[in-house]
MARRO-228984 format. One record per residue: residue in three letters; x, y, z of N, C-alpha, C, O, CB in turn; residue number from 1. Coordinates in pm, whole numbers, plus 50000, padded with zeros to 5 digits. Last residue first. Glycine has a CB too. Layout:
! MARRO-228984
- resn/n_xx/n_yy/n_zz/ca_xx/ca_yy/ca_zz/c_xx/c_yy/c_zz/o_xx/o_yy/o_zz/cb_xx/cb_yy/cb_zz/resi
- ala/X/Y/Z/X/Y/Z/X/Y/Z/X/Y/Z/X/Y/Z/NUM
...
//
This chain:
! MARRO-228984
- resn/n_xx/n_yy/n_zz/ca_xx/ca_yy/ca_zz/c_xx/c_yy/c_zz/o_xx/o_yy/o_zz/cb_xx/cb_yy/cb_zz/resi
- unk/40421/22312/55272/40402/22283/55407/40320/22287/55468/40329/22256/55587/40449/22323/55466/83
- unk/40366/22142/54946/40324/22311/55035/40357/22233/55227/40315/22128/55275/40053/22385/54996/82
- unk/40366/21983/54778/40521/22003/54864/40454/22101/54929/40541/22162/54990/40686/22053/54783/81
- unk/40083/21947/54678/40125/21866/54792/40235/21886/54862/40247/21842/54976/40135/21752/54762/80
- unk/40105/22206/54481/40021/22165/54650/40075/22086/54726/40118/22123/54835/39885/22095/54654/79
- unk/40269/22125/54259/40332/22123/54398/40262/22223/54495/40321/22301/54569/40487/22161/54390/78
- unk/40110/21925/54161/40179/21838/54218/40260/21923/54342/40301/21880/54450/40266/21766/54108/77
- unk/39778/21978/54200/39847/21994/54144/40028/21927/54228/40035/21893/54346/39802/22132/54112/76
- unk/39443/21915/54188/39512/21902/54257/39688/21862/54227/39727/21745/54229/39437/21833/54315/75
- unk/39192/22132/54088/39347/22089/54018/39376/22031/54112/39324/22103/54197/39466/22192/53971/74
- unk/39006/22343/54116/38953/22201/54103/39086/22042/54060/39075/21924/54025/38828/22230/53959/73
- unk/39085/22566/54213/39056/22530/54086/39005/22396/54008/38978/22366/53892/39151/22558/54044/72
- unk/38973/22626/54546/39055/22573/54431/38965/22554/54325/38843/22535/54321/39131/22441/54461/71
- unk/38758/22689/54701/38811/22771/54667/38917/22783/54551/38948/22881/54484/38837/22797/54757/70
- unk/38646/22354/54711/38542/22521/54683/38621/22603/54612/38600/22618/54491/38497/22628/54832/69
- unk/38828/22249/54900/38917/22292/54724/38752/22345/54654/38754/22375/54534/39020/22082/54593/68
- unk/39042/22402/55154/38895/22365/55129/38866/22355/54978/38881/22462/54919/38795/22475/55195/67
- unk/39346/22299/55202/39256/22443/55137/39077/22335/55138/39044/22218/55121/39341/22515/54891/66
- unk/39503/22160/55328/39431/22212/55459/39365/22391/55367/39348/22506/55406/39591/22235/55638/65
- unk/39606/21967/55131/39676/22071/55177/39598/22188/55310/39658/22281/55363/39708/22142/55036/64
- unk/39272/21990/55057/39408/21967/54954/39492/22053/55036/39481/22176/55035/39397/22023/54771/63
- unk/38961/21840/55158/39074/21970/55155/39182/21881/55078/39184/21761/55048/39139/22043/55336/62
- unk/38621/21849/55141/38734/21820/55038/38870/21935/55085/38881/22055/55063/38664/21855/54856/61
- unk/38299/21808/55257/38418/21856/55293/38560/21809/55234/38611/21718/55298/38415/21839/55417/60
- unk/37991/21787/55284/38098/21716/55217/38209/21799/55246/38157/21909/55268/38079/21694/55064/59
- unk/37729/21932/55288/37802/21873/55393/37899/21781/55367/37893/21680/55437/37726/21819/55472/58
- unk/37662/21989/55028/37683/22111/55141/37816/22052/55258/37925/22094/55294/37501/22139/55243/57
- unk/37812/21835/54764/37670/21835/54850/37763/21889/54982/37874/21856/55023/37566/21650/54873/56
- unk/37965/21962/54508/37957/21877/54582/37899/21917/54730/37938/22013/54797/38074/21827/54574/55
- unk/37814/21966/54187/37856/22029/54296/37897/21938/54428/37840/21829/54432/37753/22121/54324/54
- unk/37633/21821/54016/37798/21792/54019/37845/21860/54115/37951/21809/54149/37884/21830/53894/53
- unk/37347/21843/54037/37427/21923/53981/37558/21892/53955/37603/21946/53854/37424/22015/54037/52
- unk/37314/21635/54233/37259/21605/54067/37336/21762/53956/37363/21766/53835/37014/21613/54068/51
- unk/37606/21640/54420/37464/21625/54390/37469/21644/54245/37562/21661/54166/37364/21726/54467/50
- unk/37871/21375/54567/37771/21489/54471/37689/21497/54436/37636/21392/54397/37778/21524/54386/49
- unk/37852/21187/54784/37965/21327/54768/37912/21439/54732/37896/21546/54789/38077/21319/54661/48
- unk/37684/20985/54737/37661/21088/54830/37755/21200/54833/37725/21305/54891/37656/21034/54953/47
- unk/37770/20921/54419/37640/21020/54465/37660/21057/54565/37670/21179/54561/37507/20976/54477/46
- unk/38037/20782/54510/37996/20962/54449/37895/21029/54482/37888/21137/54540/37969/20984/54307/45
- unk/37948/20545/54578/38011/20650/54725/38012/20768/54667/37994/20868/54737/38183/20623/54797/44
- unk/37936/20353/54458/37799/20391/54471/37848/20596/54594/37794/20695/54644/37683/20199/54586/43
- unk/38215/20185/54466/38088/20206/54423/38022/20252/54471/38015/20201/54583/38034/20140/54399/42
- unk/38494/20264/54559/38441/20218/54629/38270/20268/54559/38214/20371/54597/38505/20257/54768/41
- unk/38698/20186/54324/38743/20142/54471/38589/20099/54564/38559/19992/54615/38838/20296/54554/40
- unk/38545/20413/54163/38610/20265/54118/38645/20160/54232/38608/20045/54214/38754/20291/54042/39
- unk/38545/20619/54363/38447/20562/54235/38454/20449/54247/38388/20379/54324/38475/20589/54091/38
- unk/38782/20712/54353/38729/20704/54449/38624/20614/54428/38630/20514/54501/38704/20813/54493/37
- unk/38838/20806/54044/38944/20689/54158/38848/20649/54311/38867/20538/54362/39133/20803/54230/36
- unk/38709/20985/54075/38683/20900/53984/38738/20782/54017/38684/20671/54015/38716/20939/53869/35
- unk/38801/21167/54277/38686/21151/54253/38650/21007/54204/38581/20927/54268/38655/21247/54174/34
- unk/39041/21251/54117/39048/21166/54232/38912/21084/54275/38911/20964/54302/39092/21255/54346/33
- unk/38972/21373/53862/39018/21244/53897/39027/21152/54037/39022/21030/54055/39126/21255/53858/32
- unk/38845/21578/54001/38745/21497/53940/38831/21343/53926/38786/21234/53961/38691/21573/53783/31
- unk/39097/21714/54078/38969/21648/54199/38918/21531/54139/38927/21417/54184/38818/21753/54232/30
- unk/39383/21546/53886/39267/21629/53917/39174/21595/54042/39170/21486/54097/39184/21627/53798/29
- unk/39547/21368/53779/39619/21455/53879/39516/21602/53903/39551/21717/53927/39789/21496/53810/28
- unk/39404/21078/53643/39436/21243/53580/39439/21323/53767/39347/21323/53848/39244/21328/53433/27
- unk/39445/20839/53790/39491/20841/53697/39530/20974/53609/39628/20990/53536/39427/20768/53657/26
- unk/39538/20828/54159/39462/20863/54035/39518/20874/53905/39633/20916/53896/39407/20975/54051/25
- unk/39551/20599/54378/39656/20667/54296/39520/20720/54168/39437/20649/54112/39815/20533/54233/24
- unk/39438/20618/54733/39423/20596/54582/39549/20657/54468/39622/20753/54492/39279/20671/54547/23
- unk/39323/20497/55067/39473/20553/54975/39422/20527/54806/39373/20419/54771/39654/20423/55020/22
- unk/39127/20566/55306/39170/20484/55142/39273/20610/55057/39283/20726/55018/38979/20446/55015/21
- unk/39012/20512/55611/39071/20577/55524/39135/20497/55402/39184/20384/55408/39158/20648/55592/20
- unk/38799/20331/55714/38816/20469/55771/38936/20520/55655/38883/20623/55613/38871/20470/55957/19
- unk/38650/20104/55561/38774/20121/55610/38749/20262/55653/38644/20305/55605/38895/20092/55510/18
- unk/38443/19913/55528/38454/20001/55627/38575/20029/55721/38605/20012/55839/38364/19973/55691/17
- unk/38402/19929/55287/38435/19750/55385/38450/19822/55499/38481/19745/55590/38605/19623/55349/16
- unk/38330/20196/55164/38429/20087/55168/38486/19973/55250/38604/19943/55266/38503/20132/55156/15
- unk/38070/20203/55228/38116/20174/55054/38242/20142/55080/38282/20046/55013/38110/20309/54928/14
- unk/37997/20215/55479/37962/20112/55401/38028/20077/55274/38041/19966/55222/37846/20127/55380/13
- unk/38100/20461/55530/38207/20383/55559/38147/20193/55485/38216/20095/55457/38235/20406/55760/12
- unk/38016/20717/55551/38009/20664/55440/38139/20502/55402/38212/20464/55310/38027/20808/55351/11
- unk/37942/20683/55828/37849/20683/55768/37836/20672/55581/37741/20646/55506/37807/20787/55828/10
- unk/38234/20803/55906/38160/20634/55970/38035/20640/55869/38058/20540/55801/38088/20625/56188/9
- unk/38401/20940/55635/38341/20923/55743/38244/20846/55754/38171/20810/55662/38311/21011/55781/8
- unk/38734/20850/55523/38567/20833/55500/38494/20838/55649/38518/20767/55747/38526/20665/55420/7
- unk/38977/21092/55393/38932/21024/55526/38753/20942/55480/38673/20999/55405/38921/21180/55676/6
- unk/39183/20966/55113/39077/20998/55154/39027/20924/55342/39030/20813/55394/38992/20954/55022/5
- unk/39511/21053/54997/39430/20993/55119/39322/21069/55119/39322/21192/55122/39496/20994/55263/4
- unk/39660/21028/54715/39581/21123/54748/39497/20984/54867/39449/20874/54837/39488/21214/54593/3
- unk/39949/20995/54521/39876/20920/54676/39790/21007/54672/39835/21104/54611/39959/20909/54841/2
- unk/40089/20992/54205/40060/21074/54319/39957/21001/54405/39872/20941/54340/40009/21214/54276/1
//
């Protein structure tokens, strides 16, 4: 499964400063994607998440145009067929 991340200009150091990164994750979860995100582009979690694991106020995660706060934290295969 593809999961596109947008990076915004400010977290655009961690990745060569691409504006968007394509990842394949290994577990079909946030946290996986997360983790995939990680690996690609070092140091780029912390600013995502805070020391809690939550992810910091001004971060913004959609799946399908859900804000995933409200999700289960799954990004499941058929979210993505959702129109």
């Amino acid at each position: 499964m593809s999961i596109s991340f947008r990076i915004p200009t400010i977290l655009r150091t961690y990745t060569g400063g691409e504006a968007n990164v394509e990842l394949e994750p290994e577990v079909a979860t946030l946290q996986g994607a997360l983790d995939a995100l990680e690996a690609q582009a070092p140091g780029i979690l912390q600013r995502l998440v805070g020391d809690t694991g939550e992810l910091r106020r001004f971060i913004n995660i959609y799946v399908n145009d859900d804000d995933v706060r409200f999700l289960d934290g799954r990004i499941a295969s058929d979210e993505r067929k959702r129109p």
